[in-house]
PDBQT receptor file of N, H, CA, C and O in Angstrom, charges set to zero:
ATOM      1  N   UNK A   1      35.012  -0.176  21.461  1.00  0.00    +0.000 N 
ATOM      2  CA  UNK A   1      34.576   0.859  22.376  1.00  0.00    +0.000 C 
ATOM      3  C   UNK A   1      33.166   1.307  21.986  1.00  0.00    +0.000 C 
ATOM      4  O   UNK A   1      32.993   1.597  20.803  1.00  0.00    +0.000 OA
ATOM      5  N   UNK A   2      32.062   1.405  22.898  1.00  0.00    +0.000 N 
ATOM      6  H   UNK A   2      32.203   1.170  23.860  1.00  0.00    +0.000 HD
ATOM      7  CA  UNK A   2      30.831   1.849  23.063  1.00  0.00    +0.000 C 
ATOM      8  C   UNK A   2      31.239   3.094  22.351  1.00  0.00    +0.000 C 
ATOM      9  O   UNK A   2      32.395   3.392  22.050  1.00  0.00    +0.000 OA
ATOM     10  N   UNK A   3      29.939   3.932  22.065  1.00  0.00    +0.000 N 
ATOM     11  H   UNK A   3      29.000   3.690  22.309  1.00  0.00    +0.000 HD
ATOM     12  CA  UNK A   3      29.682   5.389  21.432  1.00  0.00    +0.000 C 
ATOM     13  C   UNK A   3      28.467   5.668  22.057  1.00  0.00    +0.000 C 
ATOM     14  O   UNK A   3      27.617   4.785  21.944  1.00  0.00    +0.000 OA
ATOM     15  N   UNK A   4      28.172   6.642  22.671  1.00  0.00    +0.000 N 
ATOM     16  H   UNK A   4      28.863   7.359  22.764  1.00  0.00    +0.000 HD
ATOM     17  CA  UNK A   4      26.822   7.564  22.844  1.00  0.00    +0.000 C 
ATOM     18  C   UNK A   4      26.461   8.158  21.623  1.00  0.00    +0.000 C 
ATOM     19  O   UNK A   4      27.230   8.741  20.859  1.00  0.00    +0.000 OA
ATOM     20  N   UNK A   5      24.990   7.944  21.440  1.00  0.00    +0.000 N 
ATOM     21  H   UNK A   5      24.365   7.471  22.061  1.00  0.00    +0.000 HD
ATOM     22  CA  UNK A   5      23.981   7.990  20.644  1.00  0.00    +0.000 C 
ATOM     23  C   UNK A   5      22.852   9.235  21.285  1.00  0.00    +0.000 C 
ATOM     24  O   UNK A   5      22.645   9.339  22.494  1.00  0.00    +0.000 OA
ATOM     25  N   UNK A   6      22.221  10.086  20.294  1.00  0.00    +0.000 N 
ATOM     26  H   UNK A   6      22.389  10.001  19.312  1.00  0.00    +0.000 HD
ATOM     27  CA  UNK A   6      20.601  10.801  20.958  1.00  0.00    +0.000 C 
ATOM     28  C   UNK A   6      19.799   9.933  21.469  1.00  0.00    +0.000 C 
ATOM     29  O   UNK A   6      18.689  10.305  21.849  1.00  0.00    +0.000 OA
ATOM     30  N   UNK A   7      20.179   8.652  21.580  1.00  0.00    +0.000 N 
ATOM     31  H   UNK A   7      21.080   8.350  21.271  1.00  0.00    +0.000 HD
ATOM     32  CA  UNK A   7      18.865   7.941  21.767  1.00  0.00    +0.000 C 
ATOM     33  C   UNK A   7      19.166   7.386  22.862  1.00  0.00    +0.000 C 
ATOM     34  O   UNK A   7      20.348   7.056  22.764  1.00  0.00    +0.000 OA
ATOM     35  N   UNK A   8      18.785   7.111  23.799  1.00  0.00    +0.000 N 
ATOM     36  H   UNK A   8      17.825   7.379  23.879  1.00  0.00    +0.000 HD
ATOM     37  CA  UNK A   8      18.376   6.738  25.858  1.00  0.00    +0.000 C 
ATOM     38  C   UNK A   8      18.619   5.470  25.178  1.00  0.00    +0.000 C 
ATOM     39  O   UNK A   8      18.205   5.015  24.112  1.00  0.00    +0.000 OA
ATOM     40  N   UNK A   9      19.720   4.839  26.446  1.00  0.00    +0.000 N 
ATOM     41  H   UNK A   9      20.056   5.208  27.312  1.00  0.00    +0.000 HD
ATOM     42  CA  UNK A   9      19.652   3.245  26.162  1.00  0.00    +0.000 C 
ATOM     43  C   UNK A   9      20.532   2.814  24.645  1.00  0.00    +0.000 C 
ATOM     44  O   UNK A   9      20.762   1.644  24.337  1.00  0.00    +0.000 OA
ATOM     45  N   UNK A  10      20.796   3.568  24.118  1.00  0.00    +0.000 N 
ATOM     46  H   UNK A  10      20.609   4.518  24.368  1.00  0.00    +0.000 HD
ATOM     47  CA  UNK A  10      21.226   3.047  23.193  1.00  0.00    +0.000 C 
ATOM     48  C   UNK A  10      22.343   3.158  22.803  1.00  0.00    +0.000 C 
ATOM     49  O   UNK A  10      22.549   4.371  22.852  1.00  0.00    +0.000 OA
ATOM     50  N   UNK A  11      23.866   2.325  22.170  1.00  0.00    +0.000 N 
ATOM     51  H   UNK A  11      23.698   1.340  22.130  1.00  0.00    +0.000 HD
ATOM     52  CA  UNK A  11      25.018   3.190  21.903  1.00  0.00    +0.000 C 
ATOM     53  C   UNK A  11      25.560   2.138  21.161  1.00  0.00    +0.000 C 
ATOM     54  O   UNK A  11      25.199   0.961  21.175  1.00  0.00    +0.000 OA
ATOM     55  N   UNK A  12      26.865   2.891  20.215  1.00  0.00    +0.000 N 
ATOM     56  H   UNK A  12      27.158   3.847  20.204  1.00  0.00    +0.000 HD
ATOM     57  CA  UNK A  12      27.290   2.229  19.034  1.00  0.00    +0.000 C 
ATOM     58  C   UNK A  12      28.544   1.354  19.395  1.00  0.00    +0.000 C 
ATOM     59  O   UNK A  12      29.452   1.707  20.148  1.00  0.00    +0.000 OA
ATOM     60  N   UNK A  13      28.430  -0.036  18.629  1.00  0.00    +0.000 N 
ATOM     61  H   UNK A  13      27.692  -0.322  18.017  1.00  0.00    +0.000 HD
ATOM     62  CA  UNK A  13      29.564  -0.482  18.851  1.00  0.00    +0.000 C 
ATOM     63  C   UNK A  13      30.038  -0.994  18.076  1.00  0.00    +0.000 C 
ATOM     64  O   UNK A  13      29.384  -1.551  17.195  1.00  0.00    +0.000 OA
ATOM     65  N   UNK A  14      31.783  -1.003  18.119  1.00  0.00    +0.000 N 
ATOM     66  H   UNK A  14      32.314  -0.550  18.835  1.00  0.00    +0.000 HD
ATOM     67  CA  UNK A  14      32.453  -0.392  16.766  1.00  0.00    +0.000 C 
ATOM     68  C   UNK A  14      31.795  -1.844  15.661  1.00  0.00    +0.000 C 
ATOM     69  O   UNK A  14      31.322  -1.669  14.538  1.00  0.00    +0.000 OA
ATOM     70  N   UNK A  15      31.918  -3.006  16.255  1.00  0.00    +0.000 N 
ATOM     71  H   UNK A  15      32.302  -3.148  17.167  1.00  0.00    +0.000 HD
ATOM     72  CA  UNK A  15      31.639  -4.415  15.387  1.00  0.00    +0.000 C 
ATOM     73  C   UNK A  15      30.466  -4.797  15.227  1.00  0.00    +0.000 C 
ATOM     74  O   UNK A  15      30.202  -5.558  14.296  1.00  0.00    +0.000 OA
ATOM     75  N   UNK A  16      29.479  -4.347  16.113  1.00  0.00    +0.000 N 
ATOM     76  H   UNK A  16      29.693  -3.729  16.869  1.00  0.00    +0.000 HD
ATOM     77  CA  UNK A  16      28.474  -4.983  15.684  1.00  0.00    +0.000 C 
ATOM     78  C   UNK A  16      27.190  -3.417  15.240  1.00  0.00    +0.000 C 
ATOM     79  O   UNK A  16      26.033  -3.727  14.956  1.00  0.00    +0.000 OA
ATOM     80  N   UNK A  17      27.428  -2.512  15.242  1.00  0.00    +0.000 N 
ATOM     81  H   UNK A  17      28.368  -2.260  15.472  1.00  0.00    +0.000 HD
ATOM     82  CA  UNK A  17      26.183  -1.355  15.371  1.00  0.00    +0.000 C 
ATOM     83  C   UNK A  17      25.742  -1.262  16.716  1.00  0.00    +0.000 C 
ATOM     84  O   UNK A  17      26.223  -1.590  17.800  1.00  0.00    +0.000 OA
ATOM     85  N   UNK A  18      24.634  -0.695  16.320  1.00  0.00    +0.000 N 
ATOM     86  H   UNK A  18      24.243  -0.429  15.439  1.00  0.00    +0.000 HD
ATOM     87  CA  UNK A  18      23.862  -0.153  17.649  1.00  0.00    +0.000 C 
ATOM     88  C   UNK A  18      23.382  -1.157  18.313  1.00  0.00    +0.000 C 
ATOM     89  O   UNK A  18      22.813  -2.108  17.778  1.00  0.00    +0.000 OA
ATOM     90  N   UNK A  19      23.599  -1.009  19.704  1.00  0.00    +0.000 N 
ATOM     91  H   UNK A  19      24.061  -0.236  20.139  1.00  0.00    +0.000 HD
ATOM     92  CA  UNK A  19      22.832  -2.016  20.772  1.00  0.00    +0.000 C 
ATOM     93  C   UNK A  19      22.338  -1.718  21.683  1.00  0.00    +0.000 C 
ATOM     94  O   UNK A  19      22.426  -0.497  21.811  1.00  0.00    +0.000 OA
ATOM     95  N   UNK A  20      21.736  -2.244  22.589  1.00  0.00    +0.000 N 
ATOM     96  H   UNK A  20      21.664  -3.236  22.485  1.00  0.00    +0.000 HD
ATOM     97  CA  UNK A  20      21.264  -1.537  23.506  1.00  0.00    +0.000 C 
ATOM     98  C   UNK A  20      22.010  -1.609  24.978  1.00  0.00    +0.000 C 
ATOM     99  O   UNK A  20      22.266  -2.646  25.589  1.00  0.00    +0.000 OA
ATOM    100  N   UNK A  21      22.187  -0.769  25.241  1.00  0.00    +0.000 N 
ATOM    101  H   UNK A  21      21.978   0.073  24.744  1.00  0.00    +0.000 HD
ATOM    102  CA  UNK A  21      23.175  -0.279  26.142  1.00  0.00    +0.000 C 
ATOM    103  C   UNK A  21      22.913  -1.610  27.545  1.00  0.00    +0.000 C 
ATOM    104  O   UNK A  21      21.882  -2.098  28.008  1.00  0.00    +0.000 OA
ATOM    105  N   UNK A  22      24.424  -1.837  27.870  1.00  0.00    +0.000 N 
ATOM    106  H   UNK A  22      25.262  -1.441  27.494  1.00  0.00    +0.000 HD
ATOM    107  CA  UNK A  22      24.508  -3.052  28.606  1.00  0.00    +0.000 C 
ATOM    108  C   UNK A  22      23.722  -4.237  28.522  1.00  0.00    +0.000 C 
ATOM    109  O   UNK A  22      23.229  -4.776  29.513  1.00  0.00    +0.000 OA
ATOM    110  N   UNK A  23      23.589  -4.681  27.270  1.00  0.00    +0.000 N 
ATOM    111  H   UNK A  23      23.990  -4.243  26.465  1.00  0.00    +0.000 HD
ATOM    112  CA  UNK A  23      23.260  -5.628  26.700  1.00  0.00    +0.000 C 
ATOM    113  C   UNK A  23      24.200  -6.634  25.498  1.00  0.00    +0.000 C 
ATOM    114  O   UNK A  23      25.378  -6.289  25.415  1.00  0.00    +0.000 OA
ATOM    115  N   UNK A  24      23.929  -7.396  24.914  1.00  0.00    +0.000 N 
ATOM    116  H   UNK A  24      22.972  -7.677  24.982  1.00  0.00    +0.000 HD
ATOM    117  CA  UNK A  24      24.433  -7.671  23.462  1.00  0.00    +0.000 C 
ATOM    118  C   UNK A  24      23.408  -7.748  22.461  1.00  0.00    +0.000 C 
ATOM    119  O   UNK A  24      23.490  -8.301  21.365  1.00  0.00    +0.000 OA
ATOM    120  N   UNK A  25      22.185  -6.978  23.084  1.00  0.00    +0.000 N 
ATOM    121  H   UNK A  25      22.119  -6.529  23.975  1.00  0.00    +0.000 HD
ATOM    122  CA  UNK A  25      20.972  -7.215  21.749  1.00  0.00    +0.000 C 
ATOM    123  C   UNK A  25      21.064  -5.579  21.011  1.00  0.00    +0.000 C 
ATOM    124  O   UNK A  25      20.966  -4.409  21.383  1.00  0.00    +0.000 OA
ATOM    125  N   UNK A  26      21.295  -6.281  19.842  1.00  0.00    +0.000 N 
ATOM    126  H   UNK A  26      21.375  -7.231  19.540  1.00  0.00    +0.000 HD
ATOM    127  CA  UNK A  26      21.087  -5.517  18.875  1.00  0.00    +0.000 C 
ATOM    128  C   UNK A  26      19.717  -4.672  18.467  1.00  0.00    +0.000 C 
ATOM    129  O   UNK A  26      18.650  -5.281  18.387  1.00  0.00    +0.000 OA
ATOM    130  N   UNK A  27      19.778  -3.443  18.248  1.00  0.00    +0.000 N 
ATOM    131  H   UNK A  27      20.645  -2.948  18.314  1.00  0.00    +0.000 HD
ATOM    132  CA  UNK A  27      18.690  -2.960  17.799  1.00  0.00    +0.000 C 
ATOM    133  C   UNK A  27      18.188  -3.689  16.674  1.00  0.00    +0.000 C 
ATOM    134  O   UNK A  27      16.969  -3.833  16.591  1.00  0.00    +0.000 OA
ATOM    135  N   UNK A  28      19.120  -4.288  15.581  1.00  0.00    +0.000 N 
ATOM    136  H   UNK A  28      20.111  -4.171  15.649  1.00  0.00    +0.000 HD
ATOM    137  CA  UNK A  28      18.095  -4.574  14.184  1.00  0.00    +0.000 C 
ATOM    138  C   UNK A  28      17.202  -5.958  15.186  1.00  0.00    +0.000 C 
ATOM    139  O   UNK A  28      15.984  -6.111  15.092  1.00  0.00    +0.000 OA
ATOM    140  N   UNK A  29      17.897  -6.649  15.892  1.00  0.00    +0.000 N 
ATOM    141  H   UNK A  29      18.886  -6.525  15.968  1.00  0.00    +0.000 HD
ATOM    142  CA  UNK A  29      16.882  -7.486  16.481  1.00  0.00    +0.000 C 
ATOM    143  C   UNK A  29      15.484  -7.099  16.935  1.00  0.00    +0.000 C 
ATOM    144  O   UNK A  29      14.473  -7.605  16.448  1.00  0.00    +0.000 OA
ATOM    145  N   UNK A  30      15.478  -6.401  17.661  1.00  0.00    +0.000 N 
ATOM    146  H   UNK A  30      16.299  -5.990  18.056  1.00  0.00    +0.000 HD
ATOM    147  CA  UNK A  30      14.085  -5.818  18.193  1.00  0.00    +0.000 C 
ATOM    148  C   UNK A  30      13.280  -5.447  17.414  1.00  0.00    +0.000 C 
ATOM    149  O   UNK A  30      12.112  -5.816  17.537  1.00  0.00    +0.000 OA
ATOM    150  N   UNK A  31      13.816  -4.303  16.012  1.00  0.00    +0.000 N 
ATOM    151  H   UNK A  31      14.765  -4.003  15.913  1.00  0.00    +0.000 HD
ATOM    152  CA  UNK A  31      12.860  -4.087  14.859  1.00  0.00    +0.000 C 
ATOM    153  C   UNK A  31      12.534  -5.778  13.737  1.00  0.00    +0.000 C 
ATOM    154  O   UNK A  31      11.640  -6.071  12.943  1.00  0.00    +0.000 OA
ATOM    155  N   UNK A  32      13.453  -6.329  14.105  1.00  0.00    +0.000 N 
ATOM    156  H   UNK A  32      14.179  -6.092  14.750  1.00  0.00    +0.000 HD
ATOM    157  CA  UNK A  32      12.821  -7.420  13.192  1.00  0.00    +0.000 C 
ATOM    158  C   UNK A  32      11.625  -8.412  13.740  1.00  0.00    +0.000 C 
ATOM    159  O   UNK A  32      10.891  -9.190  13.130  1.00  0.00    +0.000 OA
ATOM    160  N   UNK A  33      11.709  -8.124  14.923  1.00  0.00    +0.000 N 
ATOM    161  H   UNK A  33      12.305  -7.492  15.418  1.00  0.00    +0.000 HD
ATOM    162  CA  UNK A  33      10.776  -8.942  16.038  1.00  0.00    +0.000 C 
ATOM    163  C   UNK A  33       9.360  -8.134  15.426  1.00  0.00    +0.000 C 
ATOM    164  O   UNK A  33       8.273  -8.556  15.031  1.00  0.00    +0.000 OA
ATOM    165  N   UNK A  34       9.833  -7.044  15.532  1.00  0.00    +0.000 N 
ATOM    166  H   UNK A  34      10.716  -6.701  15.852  1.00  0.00    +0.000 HD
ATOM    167  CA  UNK A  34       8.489  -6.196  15.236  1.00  0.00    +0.000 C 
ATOM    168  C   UNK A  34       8.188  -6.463  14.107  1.00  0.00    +0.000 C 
ATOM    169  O   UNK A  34       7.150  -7.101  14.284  1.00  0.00    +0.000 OA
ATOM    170  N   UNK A  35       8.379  -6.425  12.909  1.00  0.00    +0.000 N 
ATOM    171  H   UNK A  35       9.222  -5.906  12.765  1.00  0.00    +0.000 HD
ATOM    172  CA  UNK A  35       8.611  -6.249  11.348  1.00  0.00    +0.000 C 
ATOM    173  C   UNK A  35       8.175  -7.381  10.877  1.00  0.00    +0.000 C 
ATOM    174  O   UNK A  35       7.118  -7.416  10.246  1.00  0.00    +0.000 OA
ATOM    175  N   UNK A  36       9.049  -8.687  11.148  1.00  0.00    +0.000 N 
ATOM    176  H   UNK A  36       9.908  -8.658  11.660  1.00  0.00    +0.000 HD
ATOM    177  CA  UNK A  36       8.634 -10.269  10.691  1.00  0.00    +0.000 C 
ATOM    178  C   UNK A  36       7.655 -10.524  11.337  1.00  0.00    +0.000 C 
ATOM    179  O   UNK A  36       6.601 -10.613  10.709  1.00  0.00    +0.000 OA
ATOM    180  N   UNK A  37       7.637 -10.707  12.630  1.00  0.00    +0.000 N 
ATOM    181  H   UNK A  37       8.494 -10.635  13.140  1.00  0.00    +0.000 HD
ATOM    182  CA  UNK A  37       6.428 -11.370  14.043  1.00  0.00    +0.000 C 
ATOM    183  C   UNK A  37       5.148 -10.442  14.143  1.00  0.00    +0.000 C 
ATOM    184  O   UNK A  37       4.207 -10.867  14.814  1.00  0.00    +0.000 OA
ATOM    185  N   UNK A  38       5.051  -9.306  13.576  1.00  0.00    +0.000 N 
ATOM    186  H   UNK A  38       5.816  -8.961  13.031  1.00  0.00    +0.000 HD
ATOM    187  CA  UNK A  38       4.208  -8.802  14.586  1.00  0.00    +0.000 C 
ATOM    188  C   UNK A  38       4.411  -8.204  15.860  1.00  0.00    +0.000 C 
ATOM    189  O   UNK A  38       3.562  -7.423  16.291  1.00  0.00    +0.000 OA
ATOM    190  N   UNK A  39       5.706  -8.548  16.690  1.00  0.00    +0.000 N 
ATOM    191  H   UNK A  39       6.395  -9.182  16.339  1.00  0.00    +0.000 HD
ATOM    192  CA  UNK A  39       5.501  -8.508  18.014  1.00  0.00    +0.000 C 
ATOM    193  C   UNK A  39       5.493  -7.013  17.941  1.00  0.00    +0.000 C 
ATOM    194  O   UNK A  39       6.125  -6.342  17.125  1.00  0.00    +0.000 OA
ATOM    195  N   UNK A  40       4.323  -6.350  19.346  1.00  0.00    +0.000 N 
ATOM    196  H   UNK A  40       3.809  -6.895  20.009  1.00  0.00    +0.000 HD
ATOM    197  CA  UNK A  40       4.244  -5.071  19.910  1.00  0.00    +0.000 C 
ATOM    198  C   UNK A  40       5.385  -5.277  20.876  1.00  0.00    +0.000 C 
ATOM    199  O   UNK A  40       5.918  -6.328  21.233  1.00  0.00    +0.000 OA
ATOM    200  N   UNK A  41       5.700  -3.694  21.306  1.00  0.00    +0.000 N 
ATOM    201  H   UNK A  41       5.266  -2.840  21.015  1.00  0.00    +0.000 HD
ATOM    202  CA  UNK A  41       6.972  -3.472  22.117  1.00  0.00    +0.000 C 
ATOM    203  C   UNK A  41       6.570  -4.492  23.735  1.00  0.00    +0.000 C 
ATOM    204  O   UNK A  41       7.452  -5.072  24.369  1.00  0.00    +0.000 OA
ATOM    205  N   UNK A  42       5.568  -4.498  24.002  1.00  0.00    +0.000 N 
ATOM    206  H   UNK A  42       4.851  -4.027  23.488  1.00  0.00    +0.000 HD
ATOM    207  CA  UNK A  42       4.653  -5.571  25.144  1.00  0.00    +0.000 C 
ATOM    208  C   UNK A  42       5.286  -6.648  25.187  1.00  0.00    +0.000 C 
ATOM    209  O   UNK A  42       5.858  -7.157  26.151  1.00  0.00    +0.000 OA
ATOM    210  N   UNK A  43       5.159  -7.133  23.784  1.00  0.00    +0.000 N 
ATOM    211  H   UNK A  43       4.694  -6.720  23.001  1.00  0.00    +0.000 HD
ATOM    212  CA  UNK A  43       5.219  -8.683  23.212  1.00  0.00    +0.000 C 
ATOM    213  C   UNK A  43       6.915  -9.078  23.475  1.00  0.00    +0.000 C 
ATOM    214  O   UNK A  43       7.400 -10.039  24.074  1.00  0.00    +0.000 OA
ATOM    215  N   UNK A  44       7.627  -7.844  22.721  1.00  0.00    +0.000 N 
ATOM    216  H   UNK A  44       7.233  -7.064  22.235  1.00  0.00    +0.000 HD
ATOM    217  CA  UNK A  44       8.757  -8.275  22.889  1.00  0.00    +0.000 C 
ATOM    218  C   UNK A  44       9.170  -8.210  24.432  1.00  0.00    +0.000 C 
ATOM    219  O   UNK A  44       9.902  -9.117  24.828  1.00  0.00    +0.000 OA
ATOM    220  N   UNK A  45       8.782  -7.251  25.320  1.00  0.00    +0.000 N 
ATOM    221  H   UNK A  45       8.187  -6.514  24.999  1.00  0.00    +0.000 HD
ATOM    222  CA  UNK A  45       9.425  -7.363  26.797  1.00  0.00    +0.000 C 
ATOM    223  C   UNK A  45       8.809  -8.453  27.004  1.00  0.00    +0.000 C 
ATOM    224  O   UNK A  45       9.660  -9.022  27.687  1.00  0.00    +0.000 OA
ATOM    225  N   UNK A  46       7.502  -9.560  26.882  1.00  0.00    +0.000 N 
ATOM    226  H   UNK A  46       6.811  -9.098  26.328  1.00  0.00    +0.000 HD
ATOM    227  CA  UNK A  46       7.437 -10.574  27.578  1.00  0.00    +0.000 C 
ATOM    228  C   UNK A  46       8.165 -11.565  27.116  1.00  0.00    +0.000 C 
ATOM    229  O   UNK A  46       7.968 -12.632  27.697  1.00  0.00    +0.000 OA
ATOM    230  N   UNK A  47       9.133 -11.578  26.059  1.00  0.00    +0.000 N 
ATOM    231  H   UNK A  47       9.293 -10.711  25.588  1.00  0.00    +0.000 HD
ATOM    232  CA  UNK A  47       9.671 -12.755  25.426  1.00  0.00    +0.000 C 
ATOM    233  C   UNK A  47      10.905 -12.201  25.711  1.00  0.00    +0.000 C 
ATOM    234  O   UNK A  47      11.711 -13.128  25.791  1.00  0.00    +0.000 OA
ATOM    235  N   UNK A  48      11.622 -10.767  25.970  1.00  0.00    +0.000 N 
ATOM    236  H   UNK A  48      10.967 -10.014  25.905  1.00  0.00    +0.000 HD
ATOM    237  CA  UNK A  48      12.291 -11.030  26.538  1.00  0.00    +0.000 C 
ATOM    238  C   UNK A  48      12.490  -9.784  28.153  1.00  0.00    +0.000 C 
ATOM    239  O   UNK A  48      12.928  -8.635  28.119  1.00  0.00    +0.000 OA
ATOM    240  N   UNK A  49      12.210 -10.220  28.844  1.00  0.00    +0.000 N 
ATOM    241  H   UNK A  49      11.854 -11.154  28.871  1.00  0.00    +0.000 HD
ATOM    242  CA  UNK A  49      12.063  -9.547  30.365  1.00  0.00    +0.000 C 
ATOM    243  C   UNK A  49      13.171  -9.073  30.733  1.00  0.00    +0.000 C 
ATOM    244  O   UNK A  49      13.146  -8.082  31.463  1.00  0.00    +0.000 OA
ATOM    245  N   UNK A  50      14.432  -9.640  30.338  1.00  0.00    +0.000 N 
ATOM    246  H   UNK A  50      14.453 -10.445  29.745  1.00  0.00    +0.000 HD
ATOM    247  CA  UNK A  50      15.577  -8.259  30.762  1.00  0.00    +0.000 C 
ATOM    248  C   UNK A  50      15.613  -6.999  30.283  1.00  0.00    +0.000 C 
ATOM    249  O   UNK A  50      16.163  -6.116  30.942  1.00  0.00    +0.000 OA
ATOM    250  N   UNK A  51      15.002  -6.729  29.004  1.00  0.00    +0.000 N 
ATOM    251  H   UNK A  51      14.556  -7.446  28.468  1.00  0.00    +0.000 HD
ATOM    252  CA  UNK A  51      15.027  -5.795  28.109  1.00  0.00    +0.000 C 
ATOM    253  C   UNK A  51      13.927  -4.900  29.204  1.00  0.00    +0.000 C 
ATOM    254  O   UNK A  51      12.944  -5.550  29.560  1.00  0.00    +0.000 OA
ATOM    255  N   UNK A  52      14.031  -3.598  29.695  1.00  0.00    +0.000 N 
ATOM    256  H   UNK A  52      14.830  -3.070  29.406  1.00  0.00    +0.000 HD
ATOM    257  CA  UNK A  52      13.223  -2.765  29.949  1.00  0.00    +0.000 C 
ATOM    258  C   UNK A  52      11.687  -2.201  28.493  1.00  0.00    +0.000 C 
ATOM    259  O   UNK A  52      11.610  -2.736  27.386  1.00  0.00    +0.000 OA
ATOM    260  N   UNK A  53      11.005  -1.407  28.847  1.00  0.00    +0.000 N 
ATOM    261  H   UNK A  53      11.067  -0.972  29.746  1.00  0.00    +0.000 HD
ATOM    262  CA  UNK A  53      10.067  -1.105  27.678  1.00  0.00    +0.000 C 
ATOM    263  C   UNK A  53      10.836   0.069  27.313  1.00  0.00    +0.000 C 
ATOM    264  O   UNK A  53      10.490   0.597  26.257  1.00  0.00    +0.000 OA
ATOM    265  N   UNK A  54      11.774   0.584  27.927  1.00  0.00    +0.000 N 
ATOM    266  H   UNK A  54      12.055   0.155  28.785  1.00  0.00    +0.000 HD
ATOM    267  CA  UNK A  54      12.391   2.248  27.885  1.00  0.00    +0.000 C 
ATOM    268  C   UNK A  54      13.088   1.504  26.566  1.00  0.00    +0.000 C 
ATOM    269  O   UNK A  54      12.419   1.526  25.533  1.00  0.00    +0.000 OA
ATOM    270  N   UNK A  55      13.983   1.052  26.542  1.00  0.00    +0.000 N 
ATOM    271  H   UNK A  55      14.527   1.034  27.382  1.00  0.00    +0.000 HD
ATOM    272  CA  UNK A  55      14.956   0.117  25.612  1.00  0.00    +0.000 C 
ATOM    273  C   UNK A  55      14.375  -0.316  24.658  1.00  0.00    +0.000 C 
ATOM    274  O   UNK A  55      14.974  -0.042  23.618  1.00  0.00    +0.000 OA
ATOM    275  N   UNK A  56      13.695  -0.735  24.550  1.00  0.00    +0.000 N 
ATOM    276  H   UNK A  56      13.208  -0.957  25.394  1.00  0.00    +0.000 HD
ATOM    277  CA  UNK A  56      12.630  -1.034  23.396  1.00  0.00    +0.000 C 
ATOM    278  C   UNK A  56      12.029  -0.582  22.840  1.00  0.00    +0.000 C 
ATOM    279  O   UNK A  56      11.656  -1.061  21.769  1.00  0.00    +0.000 OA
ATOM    280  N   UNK A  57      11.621   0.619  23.313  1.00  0.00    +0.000 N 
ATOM    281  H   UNK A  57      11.924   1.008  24.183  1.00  0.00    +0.000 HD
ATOM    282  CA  UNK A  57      10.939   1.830  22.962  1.00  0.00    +0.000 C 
ATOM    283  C   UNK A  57      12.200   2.410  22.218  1.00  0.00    +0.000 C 
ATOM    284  O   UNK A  57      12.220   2.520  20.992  1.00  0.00    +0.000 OA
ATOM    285  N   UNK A  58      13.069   2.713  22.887  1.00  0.00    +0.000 N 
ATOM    286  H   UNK A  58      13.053   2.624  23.883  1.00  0.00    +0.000 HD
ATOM    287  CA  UNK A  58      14.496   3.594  22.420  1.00  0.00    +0.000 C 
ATOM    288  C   UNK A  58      15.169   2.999  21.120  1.00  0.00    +0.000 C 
ATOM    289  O   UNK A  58      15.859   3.752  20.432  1.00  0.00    +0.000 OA
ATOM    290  N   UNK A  59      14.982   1.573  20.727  1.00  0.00    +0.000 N 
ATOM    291  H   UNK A  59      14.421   0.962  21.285  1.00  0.00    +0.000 HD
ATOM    292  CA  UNK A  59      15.498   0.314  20.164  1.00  0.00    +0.000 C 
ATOM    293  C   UNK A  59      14.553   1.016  18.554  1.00  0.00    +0.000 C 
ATOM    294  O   UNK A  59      14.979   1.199  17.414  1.00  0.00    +0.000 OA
ATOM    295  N   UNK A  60      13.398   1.212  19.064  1.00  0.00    +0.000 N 
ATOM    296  H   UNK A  60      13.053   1.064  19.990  1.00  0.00    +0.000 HD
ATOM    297  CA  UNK A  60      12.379   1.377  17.878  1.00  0.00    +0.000 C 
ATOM    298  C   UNK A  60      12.275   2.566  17.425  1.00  0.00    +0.000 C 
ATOM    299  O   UNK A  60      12.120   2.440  16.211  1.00  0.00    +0.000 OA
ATOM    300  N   UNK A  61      12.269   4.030  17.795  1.00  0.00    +0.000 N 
ATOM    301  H   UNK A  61      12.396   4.133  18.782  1.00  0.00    +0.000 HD
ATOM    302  CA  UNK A  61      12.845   4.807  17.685  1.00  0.00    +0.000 C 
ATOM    303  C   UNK A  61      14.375   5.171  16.679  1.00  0.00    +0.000 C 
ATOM    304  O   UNK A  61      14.906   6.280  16.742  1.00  0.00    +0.000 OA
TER     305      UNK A  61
């Protein structure tokens, strides 16, 4: 079962942590994109385009 979180877009789930809401991507994904790659929050919506910038933003946060 999902959990609501302070954070827009984002909510806990019991097996895997936080994700981003109606998705299966994980928040640690998005910060590692950032962290290892370089990628700006830009970078990551063009690599991946379902992800909104709200979500990504919210993801990094």
């Amino acid at each position: 079962m999902d959990k609501t979180t302070p954070y827009k877009h984002i909510v806990l789930d019991d097996k895997v942590g936080p994700i981003i809401e109606n998705t299966n991507k994980g928040v640690v994904h998005i910060v590692l994109y950032m962290k290892a790659f370089g990628w700006s929050p830009e970078k990551i919506h063009l690599e991946y385009p379902n992800l909104s910038l709200g979500q990504i933003h919210s993801a990094l946060a």
